[in-house]
C-alpha positions as CSV (number, residue, x, y, z in Angstrom):
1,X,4.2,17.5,16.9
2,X,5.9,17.7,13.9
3,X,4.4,19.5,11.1
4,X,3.1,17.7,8.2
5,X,4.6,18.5,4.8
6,X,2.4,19.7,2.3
7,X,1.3,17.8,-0.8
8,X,1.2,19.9,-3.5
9,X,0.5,19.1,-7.5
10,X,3.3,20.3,-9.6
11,X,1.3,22.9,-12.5
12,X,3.4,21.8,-15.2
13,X,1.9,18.0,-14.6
14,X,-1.8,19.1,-14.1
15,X,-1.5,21.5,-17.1
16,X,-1.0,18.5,-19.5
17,X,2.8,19.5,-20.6
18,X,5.1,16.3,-21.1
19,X,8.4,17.3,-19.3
20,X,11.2,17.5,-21.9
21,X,13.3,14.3,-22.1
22,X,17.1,13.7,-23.2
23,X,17.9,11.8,-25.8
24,X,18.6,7.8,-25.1
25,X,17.6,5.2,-23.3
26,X,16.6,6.5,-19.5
27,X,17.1,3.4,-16.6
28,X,14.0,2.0,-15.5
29,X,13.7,3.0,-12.0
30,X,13.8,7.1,-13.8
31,X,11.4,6.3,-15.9
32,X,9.0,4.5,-13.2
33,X,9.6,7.5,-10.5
34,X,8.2,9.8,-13.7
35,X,5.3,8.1,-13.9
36,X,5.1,7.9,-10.0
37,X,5.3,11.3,-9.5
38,X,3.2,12.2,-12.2
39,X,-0.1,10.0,-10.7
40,X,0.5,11.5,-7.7
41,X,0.7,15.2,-8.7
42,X,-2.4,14.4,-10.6
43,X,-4.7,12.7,-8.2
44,X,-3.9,15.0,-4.9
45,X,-5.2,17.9,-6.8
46,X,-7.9,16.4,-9.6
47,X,-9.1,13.1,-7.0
48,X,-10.0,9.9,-9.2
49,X,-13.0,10.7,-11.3
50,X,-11.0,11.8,-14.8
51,X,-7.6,9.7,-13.5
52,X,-7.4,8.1,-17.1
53,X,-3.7,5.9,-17.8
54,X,-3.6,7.8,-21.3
55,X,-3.1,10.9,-19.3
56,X,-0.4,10.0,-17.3
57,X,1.2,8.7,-20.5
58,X,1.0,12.0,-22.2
59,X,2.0,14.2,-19.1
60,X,4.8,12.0,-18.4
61,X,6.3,10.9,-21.6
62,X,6.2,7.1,-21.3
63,X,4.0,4.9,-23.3
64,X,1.3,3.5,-22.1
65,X,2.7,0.0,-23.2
66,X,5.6,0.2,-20.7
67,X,3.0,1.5,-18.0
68,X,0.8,-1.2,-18.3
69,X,4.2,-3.4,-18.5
70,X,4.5,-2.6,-14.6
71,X,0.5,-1.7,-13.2
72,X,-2.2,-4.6,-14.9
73,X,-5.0,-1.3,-14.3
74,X,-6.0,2.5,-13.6
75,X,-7.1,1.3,-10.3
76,X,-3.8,-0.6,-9.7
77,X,-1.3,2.6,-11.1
78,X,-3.4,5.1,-8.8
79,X,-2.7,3.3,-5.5
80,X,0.8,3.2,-6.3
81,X,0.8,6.7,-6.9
82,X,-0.8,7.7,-3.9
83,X,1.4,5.8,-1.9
84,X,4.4,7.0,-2.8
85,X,3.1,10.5,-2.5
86,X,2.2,10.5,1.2
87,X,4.7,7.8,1.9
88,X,7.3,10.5,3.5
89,X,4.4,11.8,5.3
90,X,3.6,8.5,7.0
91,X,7.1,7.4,7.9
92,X,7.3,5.5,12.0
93,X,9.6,7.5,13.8
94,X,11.4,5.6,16.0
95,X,12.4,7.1,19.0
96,X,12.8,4.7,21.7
97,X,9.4,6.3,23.2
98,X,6.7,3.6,22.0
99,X,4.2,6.4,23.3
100,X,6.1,9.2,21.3
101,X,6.0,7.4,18.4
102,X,2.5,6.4,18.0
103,X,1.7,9.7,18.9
104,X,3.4,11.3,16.0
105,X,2.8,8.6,13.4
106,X,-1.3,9.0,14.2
107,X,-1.0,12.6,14.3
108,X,0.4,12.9,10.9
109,X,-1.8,10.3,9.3
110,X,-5.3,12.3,11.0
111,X,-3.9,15.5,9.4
112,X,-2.8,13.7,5.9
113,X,-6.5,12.1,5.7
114,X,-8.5,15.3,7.7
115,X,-6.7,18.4,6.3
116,X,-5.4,17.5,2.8
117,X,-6.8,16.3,-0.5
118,X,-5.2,13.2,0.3
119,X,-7.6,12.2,2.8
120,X,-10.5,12.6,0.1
121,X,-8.6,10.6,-2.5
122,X,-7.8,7.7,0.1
123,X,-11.7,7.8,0.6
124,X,-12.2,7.5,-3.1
125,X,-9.9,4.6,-3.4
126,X,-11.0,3.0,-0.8
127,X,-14.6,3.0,-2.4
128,X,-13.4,2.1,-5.8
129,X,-11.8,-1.1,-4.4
130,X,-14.9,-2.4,-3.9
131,X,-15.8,-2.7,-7.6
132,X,-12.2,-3.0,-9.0
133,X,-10.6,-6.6,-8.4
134,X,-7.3,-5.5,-9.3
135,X,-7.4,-2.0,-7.0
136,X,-8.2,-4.5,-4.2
137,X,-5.2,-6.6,-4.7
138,X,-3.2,-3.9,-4.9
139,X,-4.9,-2.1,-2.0
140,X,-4.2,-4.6,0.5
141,X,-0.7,-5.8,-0.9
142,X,0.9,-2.5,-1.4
143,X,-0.6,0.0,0.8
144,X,-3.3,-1.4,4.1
145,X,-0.7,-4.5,4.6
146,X,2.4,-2.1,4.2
147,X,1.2,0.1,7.0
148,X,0.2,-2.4,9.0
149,X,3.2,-4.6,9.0
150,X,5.0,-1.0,10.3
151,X,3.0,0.0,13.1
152,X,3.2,-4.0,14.1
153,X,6.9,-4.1,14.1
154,X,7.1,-1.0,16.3
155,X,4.8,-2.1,18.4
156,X,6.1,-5.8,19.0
157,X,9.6,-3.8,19.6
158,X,8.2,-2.4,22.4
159,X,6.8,-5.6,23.4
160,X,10.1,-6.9,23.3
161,X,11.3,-3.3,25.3
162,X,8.7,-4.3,28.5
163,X,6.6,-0.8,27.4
164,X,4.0,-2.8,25.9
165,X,1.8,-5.6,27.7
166,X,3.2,-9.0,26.2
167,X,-0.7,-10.3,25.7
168,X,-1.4,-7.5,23.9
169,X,-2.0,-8.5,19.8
170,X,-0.8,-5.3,17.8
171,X,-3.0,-6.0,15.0
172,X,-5.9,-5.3,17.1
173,X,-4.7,-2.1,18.6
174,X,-4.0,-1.1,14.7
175,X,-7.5,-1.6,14.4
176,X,-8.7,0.2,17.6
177,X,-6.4,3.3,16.5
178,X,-6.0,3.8,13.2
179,X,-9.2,2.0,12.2
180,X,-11.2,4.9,14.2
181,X,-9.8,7.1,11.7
182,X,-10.7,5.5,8.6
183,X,-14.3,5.4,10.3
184,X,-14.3,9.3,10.1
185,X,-12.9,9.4,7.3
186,X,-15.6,6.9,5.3
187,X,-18.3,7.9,7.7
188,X,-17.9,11.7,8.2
189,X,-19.7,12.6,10.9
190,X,-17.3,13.8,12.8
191,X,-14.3,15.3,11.6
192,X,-10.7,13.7,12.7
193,X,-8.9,16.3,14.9
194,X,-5.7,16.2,16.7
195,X,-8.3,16.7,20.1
196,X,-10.0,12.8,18.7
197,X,-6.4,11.7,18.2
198,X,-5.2,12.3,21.5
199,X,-8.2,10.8,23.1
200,X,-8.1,8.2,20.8
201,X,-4.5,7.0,22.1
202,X,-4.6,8.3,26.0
203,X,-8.1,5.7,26.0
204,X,-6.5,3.0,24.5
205,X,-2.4,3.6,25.4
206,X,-3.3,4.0,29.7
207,X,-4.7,0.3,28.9
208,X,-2.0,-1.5,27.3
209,X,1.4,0.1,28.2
210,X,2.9,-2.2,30.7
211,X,2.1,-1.1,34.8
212,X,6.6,0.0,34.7
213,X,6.2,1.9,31.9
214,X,6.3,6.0,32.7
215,X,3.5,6.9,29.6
216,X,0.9,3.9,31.8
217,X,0.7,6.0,35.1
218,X,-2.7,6.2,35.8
219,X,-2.9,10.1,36.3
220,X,-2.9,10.2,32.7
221,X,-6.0,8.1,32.8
């Protein structure tokens, strides 16, 4: 398995210093990718609780008028920023290997959410979307519908490939798999290792691979 890539806050952003600009007119998509890269850096090492929009203004150098221009609230501007933080740690390989591929993607996301400090800012999200209308939208627009559109796509591809059972609905086995996660994540009573992971996806993969497929012989049951 493929390590996972650290996520480290830059000290320069969590120390409050603006980053030195050029003079004119920067394009947009810069100027976004700042501000980006600056929520990020700051909630994977502070977590939600003093995430303010006047302090990513200040650390990155763009106004708070232009922020708001593009993210309607805190709650909105975080969950962007933790996306594209852990995005390149969450990416579907695509092998060829449905097995393989699950495998990997559910391995990196159980060591992103049980061995980083993003796991513990996902939780905090997750728990301020229940008060905050806007983090909600955002929530399920940008980041829960996101990832489940990718791990649906893979797994109707196999479908389509005969390694998958064509009754199966992908949507539930997202649930089944990387719902479990989420559940030790919210509800930590157990922690999420790569020993839950496995077990997690031999229970549920030996069910649904089609009988052809090498990865659904039953001496891995």
């Amino acid at each position: 398995m493929p390590a996972v890539p650290s996520i480290k806050a830059a000290p320069t952003a969590v120390a409050g210093t603006p980053a030195r600009r050029g003079r004119g007119r920067r394009p947009a998509g810069d100027v976004r990718a700042d501000v980006l890269r600056t929520v990020g850096e700051l909630l994977l090492s502070e977590g939600l609780a003093d995430f303010t929009i006047e302090r990513v203004s200040r650390i990155s150098g763009v106004s708070k008028t232009t922020i708001y221009k593009w993210w309607p609230s805190r709650g909105a501007l975080a969950l962007d920023g933790y996306f594209h933080a852990v995005e390149p740690t969450l990416a579907f390989p695509e092998t060829g290997d449905v097995r393989a591929d699950l495998t990997a993607q559910l391995h990196a996301f159980g060591r992103l959410v049980g061995a980083t400090p993003a796991g513990r800012l996902l939780a905090e999200l997750i728990g301020a979307a229940q008060t905050d209308a806007e983090l909600a939208i955002a929530y399920r627009s940008l980041y829960s519908s996101e990832r489940r559109h990718l791990a649906a796509a893979r797994m109707e591809r196999a479908q389509a490939a005969g390694q998958l059972r064509p009754d199966v609905d992908p949507q539930v086995v997202i649930d089944q798999l990387w719902g479990a996660v989420y559940h030790r994540l919210l509800i930590p009573d157990e922690p999420i290792t790569t020993t839950f992971i496995d077990a997690l996806l031999n229970n549920l993969l030996d069910g649904i691979l089609a009988p052809e497929h090498p990865a659904g012989d039953t001496s891995r049951r």
